[in-house]
Structure formats: structure tokens, C-alpha cells
Backbone atoms as SQL, in Angstrom:
CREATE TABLE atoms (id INTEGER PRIMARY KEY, chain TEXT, resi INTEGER, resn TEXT, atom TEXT, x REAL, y REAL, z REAL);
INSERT INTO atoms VALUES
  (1, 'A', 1, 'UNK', 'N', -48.056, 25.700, -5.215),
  (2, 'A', 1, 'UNK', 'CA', -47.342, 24.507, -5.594),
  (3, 'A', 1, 'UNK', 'C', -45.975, 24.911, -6.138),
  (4, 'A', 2, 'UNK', 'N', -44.938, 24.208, -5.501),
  (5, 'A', 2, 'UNK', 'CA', -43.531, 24.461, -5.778),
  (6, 'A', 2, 'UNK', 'C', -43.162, 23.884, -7.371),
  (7, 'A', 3, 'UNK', 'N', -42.801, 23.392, -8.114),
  (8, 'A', 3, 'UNK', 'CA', -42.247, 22.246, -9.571),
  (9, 'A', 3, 'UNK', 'C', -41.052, 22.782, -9.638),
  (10, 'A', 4, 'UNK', 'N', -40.096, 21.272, -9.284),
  (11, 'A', 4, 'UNK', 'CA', -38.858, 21.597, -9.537),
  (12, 'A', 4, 'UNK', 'C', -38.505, 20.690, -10.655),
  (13, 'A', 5, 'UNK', 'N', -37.826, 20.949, -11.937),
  (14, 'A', 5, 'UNK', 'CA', -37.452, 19.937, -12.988),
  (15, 'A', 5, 'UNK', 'C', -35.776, 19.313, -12.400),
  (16, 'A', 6, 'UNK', 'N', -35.467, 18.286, -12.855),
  (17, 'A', 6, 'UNK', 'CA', -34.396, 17.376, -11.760),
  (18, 'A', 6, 'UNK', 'C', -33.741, 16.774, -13.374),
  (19, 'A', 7, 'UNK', 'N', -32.740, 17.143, -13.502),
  (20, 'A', 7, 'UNK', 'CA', -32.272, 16.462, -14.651),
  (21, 'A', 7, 'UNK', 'C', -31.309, 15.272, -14.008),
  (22, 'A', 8, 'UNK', 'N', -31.090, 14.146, -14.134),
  (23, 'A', 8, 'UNK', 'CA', -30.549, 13.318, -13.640),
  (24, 'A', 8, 'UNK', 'C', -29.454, 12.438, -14.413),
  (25, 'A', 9, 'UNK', 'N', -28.401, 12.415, -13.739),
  (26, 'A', 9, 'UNK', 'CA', -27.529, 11.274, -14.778),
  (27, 'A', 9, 'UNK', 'C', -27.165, 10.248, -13.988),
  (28, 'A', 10, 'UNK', 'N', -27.353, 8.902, -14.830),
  (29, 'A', 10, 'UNK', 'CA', -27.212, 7.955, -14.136),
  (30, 'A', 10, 'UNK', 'C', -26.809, 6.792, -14.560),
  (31, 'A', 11, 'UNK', 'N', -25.755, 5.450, -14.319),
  (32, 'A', 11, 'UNK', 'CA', -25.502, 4.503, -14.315),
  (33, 'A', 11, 'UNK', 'C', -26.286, 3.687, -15.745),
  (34, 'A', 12, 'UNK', 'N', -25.905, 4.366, -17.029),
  (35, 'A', 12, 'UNK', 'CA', -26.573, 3.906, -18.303),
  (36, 'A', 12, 'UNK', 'C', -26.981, 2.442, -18.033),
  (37, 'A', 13, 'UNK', 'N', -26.545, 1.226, -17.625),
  (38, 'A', 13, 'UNK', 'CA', -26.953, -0.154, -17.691),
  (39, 'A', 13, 'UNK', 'C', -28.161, -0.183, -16.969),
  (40, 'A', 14, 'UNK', 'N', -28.359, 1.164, -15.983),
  (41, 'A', 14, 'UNK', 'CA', -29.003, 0.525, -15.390),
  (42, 'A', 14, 'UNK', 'C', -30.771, 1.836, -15.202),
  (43, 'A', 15, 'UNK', 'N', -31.061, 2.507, -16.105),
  (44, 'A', 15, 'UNK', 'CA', -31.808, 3.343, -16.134),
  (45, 'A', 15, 'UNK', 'C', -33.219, 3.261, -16.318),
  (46, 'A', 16, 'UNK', 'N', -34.007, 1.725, -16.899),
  (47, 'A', 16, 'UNK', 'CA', -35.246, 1.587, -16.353),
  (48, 'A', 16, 'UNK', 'C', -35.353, 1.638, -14.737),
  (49, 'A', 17, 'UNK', 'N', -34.913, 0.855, -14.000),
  (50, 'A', 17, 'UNK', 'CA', -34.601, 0.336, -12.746),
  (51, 'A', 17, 'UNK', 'C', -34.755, 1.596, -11.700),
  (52, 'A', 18, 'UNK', 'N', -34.059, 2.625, -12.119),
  (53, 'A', 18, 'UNK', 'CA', -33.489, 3.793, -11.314),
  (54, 'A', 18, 'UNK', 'C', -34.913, 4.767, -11.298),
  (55, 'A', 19, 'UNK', 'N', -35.076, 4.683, -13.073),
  (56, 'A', 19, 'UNK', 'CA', -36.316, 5.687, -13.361),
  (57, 'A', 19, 'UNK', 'C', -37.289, 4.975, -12.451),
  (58, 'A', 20, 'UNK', 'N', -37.894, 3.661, -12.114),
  (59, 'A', 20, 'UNK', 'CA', -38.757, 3.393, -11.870),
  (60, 'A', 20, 'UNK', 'C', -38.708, 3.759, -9.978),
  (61, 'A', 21, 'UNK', 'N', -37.607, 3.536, -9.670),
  (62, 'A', 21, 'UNK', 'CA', -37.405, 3.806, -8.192),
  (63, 'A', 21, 'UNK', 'C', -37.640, 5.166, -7.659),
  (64, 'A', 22, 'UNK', 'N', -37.002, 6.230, -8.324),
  (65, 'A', 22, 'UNK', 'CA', -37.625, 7.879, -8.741),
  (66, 'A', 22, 'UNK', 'C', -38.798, 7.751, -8.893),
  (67, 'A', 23, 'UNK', 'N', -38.991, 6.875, -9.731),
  (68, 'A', 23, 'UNK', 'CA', -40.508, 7.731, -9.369),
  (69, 'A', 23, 'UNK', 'C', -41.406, 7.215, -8.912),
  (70, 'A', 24, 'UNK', 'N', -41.064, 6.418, -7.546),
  (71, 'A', 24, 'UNK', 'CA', -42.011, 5.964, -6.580),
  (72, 'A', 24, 'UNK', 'C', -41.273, 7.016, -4.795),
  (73, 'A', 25, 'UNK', 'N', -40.667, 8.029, -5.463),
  (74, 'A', 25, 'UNK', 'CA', -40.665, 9.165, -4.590),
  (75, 'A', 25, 'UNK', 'C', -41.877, 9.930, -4.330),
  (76, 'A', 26, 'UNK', 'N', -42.419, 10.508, -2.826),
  (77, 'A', 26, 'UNK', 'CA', -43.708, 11.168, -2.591),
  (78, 'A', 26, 'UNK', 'C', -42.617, 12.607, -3.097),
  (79, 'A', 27, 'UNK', 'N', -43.349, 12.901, -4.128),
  (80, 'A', 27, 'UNK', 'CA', -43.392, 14.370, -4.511),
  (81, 'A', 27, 'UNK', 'C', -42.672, 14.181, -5.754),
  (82, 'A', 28, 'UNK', 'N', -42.240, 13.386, -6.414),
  (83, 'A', 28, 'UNK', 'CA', -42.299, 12.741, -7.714),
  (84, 'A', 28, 'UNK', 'C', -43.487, 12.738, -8.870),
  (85, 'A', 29, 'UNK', 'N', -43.665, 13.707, -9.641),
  (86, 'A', 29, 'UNK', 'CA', -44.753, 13.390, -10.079),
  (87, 'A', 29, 'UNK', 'C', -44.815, 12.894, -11.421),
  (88, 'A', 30, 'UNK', 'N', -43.592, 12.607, -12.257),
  (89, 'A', 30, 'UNK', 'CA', -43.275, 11.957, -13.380),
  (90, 'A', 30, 'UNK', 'C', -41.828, 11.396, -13.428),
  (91, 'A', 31, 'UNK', 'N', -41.254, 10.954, -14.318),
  (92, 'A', 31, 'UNK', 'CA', -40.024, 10.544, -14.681),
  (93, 'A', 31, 'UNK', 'C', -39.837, 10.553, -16.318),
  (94, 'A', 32, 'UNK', 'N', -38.941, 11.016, -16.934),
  (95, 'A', 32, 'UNK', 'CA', -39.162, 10.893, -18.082),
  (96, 'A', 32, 'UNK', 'C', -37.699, 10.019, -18.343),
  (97, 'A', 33, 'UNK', 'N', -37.409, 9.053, -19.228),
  (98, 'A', 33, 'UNK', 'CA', -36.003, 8.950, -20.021),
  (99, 'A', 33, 'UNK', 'C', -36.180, 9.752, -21.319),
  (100, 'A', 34, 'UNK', 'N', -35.269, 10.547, -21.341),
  (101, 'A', 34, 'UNK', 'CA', -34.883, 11.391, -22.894),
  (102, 'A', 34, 'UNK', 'C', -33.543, 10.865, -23.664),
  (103, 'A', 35, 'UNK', 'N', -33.709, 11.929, -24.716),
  (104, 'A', 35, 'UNK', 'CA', -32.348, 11.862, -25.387),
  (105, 'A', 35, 'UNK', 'C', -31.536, 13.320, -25.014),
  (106, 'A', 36, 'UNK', 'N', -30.220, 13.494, -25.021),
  (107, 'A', 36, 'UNK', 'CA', -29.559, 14.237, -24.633),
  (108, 'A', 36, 'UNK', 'C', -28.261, 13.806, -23.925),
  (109, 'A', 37, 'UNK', 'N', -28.039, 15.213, -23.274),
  (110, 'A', 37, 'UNK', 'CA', -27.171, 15.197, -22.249),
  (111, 'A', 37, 'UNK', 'C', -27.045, 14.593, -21.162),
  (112, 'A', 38, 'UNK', 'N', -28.882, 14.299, -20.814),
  (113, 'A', 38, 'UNK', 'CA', -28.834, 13.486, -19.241),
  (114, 'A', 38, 'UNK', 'C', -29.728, 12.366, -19.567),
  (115, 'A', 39, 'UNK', 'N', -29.695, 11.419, -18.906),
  (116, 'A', 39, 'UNK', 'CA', -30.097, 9.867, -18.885),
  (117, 'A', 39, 'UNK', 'C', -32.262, 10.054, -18.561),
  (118, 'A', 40, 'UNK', 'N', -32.594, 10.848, -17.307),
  (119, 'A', 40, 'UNK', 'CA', -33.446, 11.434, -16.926),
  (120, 'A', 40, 'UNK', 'C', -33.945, 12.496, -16.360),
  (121, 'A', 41, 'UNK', 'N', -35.040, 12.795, -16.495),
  (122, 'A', 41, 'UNK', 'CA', -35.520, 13.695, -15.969),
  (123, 'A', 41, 'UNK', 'C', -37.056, 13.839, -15.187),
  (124, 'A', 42, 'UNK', 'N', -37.353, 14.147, -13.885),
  (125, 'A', 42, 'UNK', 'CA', -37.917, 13.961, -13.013),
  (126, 'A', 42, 'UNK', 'C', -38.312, 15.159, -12.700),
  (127, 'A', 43, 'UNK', 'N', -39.771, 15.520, -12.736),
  (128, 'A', 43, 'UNK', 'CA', -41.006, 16.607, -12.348),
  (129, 'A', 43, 'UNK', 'C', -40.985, 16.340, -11.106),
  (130, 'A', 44, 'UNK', 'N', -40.725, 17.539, -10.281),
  (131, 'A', 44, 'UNK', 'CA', -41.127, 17.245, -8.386),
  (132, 'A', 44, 'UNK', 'C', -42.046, 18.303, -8.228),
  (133, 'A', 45, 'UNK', 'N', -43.182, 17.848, -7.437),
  (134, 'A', 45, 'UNK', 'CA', -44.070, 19.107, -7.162),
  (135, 'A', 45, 'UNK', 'C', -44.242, 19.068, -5.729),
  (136, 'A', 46, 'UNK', 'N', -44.322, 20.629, -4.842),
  (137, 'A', 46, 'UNK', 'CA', -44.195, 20.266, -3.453),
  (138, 'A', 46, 'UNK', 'C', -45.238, 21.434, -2.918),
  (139, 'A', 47, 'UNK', 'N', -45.519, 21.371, -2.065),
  (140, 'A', 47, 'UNK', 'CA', -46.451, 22.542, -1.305),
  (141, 'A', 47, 'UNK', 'C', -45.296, 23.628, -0.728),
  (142, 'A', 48, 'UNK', 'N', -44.391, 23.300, -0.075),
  (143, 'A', 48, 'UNK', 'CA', -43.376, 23.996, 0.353),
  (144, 'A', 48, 'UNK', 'C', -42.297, 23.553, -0.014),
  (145, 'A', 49, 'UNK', 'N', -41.765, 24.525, 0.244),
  (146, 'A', 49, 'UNK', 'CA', -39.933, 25.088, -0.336),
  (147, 'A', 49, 'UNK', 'C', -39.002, 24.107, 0.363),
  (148, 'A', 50, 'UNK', 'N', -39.313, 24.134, 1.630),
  (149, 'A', 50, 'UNK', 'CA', -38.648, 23.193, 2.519),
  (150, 'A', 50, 'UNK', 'C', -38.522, 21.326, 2.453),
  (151, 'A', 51, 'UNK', 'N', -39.751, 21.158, 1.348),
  (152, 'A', 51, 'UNK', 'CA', -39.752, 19.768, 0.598),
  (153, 'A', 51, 'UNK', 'C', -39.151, 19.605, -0.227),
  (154, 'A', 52, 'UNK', 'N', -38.575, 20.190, -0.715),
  (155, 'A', 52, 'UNK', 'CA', -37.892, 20.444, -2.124),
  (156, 'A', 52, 'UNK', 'C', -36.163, 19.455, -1.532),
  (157, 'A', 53, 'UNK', 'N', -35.839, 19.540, -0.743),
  (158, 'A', 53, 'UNK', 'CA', -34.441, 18.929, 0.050),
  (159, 'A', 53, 'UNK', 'C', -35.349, 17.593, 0.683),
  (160, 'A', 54, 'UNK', 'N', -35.865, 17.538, 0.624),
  (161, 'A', 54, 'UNK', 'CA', -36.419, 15.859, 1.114),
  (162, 'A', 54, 'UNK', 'C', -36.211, 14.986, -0.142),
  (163, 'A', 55, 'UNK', 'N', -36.905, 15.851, -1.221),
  (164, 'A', 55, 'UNK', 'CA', -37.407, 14.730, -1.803),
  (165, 'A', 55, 'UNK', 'C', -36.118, 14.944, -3.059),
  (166, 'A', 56, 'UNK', 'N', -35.441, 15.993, -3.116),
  (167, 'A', 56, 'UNK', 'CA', -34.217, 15.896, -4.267),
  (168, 'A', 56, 'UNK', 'C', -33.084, 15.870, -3.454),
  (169, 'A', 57, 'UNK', 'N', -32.308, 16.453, -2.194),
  (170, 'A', 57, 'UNK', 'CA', -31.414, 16.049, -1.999),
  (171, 'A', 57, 'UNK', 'C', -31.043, 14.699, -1.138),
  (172, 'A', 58, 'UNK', 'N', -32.465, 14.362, -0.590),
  (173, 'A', 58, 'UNK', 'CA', -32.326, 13.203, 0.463),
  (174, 'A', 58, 'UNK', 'C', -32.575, 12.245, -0.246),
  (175, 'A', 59, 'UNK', 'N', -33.699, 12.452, -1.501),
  (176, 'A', 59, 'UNK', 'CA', -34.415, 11.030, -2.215),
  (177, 'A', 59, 'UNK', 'C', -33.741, 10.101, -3.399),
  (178, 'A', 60, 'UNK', 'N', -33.680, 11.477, -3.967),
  (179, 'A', 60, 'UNK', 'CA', -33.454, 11.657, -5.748),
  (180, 'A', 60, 'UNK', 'C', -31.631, 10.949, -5.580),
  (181, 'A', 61, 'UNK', 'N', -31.103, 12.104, -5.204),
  (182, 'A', 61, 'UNK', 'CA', -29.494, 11.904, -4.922),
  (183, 'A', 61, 'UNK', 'C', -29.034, 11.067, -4.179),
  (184, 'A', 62, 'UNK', 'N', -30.084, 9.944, -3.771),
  (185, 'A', 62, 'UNK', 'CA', -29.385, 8.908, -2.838),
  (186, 'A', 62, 'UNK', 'C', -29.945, 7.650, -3.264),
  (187, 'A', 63, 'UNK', 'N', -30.761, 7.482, -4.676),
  (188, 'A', 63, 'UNK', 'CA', -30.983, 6.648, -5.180),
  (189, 'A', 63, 'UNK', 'C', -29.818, 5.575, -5.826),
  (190, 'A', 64, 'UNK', 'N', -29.448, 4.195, -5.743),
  (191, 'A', 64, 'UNK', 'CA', -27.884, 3.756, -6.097),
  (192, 'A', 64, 'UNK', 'C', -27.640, 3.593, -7.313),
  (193, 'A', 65, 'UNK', 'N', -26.746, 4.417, -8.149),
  (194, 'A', 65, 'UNK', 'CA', -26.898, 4.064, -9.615),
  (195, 'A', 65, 'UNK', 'C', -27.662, 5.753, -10.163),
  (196, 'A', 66, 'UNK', 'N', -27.737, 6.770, -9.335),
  (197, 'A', 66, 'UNK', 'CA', -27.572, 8.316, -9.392),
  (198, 'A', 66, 'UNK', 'C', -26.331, 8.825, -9.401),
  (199, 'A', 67, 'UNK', 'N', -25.815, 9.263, -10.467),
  (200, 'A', 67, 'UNK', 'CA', -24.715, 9.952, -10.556),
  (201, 'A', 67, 'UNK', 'C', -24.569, 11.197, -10.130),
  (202, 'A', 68, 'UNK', 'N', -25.478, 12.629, -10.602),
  (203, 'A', 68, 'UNK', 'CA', -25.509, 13.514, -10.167),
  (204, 'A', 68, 'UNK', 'C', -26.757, 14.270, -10.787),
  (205, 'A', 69, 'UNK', 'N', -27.555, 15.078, -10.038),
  (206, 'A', 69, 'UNK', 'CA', -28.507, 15.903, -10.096),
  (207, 'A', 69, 'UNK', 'C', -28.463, 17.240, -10.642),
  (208, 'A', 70, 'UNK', 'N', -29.142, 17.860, -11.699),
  (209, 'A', 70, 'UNK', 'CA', -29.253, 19.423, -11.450),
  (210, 'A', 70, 'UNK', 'C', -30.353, 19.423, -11.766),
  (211, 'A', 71, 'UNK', 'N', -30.554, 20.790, -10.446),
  (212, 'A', 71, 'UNK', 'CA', -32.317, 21.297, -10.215),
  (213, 'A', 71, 'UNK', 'C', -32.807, 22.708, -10.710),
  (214, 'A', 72, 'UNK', 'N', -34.135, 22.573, -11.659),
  (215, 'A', 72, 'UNK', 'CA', -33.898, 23.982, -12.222),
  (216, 'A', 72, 'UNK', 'C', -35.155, 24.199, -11.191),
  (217, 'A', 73, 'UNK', 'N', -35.898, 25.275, -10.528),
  (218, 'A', 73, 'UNK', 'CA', -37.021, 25.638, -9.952),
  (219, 'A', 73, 'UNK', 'C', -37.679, 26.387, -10.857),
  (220, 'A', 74, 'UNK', 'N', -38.905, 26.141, -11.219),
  (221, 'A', 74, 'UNK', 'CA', -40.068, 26.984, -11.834),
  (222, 'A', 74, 'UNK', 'C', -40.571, 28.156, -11.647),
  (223, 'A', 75, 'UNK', 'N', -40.566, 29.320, -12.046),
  (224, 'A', 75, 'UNK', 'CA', -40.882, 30.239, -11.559),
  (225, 'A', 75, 'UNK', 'C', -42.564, 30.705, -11.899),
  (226, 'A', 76, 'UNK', 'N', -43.131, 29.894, -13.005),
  (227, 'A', 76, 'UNK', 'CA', -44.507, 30.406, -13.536),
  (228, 'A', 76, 'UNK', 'C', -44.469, 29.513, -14.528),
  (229, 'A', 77, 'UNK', 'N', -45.849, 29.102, -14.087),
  (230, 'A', 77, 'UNK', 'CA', -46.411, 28.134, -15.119),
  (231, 'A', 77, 'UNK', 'C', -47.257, 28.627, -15.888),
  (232, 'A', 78, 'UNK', 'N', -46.596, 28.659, -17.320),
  (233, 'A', 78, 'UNK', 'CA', -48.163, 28.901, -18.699),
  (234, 'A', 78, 'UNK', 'C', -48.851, 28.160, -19.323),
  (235, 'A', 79, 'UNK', 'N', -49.096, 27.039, -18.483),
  (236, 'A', 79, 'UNK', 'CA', -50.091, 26.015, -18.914),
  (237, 'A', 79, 'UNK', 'C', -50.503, 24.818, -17.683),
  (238, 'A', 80, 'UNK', 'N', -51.732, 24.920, -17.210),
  (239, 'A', 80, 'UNK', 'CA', -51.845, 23.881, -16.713),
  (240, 'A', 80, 'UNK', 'C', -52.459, 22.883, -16.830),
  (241, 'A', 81, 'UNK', 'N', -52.433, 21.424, -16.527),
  (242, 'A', 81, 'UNK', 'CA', -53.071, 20.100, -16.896),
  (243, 'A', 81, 'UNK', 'C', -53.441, 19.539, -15.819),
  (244, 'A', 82, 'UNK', 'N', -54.364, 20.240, -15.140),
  (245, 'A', 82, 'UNK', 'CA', -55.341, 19.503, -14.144),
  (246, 'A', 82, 'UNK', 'C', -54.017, 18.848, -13.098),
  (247, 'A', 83, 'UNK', 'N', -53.353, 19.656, -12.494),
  (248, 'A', 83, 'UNK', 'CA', -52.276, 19.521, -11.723),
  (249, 'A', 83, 'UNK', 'C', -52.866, 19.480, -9.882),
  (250, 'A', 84, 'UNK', 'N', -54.160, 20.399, -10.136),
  (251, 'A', 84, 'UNK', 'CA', -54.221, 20.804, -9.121),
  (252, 'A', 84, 'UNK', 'C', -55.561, 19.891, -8.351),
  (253, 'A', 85, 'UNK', 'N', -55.859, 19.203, -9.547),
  (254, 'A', 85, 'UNK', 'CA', -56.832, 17.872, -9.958),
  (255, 'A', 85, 'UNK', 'C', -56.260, 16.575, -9.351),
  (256, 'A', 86, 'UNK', 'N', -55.079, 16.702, -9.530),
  (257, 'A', 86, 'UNK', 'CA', -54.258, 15.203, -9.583),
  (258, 'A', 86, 'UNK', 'C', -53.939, 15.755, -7.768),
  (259, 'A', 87, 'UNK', 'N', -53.074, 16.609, -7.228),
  (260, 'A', 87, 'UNK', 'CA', -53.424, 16.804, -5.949),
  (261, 'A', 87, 'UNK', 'C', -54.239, 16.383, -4.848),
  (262, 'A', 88, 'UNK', 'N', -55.467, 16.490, -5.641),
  (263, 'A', 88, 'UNK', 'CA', -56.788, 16.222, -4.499),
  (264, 'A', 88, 'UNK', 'C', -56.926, 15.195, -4.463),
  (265, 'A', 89, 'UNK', 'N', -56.370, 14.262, -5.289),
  (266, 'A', 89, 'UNK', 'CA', -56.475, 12.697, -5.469),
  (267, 'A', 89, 'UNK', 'C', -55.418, 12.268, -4.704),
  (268, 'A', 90, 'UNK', 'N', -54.807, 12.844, -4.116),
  (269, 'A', 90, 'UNK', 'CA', -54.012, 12.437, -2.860),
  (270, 'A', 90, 'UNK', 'C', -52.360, 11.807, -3.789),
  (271, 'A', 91, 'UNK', 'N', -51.739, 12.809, -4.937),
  (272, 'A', 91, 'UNK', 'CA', -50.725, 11.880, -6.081),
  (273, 'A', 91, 'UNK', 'C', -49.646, 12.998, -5.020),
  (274, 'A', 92, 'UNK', 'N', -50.016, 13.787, -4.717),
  (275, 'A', 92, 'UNK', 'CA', -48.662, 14.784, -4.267),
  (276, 'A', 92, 'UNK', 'C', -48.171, 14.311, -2.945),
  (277, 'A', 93, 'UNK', 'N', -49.077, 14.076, -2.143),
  (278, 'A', 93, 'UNK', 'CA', -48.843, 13.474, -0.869),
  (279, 'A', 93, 'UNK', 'C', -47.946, 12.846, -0.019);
């Protein structure tokens, strides 16, 4: 499993709206609004590398009211929460 974290900035008036559209992306597997630097931030999990440009540069970045994206990629996970649970339930798909 790929997890890419997606920090997102976006169109402040309009950031329930956006978050909720993100994250009815396939390979979306959360959305968070924070405090900070960026408006949101969006968990992508993928089987391959090659999904990773579907679903952040084709999906994420072309949502209206997305300003601009940065993608950090995961290299190792030290904790997991039944990720691989939520999978089989057909959430990554």
C-alpha cells in the first residue's frame, strides 16, 4: 500500500464544500480541515505508484476552489489501524 499525505490550500469561503468533494475521491481515504499553514489535508492510499497521478494530480488538483497541492509520500508506517481491514471492505477501491 502506497499513503501519500496531500496538504491542500484552498478557496477559504469555500472549504467544507471542497473537503467534502476530496473526499469522495477513490483512493481518498480521509480529509482532515486543520489549523496552520494549509486549509486541508487529505490521506491517499493506493496499491500502485502509478495511482498516485490519478487520484492527486488528475483528482485532487482539479477540484474548483483548489489552489495548490503538496505531496509528501510515506516511506514506513509505525503504526497501523486496521488499514488493511478497511481495504477488504472494498474503501480503497
Amino acid at each position: 500500500m502506497i499513503t501519500a499525505i496531500v496538504l491542500i490550500d484552498t478557496d477559504p469561503a469555500r472549504i467544507p464544500e471542497i473537503a467534502a468533494q476530496v473526499a469522495e475521491i477513490a483512493g481518498v481515504s480521509e480529509v482532515y480541515s486543520v489549523t496552520g499553514e494549509v486549509d486541508l489535508v487529505a490521506m491517499v492510499r493506493v496499491r500502485e505508484h502509478e495511482k498516485l497521478a490519478d487520484v492527486i494530480a488528475d483528482s485532487i488538483s482539479k477540484v474548483d476552489g483548489v489552489l495548490r497541492t503538496q505531496t509528501y509520500i510515506a516511506f514506513r508506517a509505525y503504526s497501523e489501524h486496521d488499514l488493511e481491514e478497511a481495504f477488504d471492505l472494498g474503501l480503497g477501491d
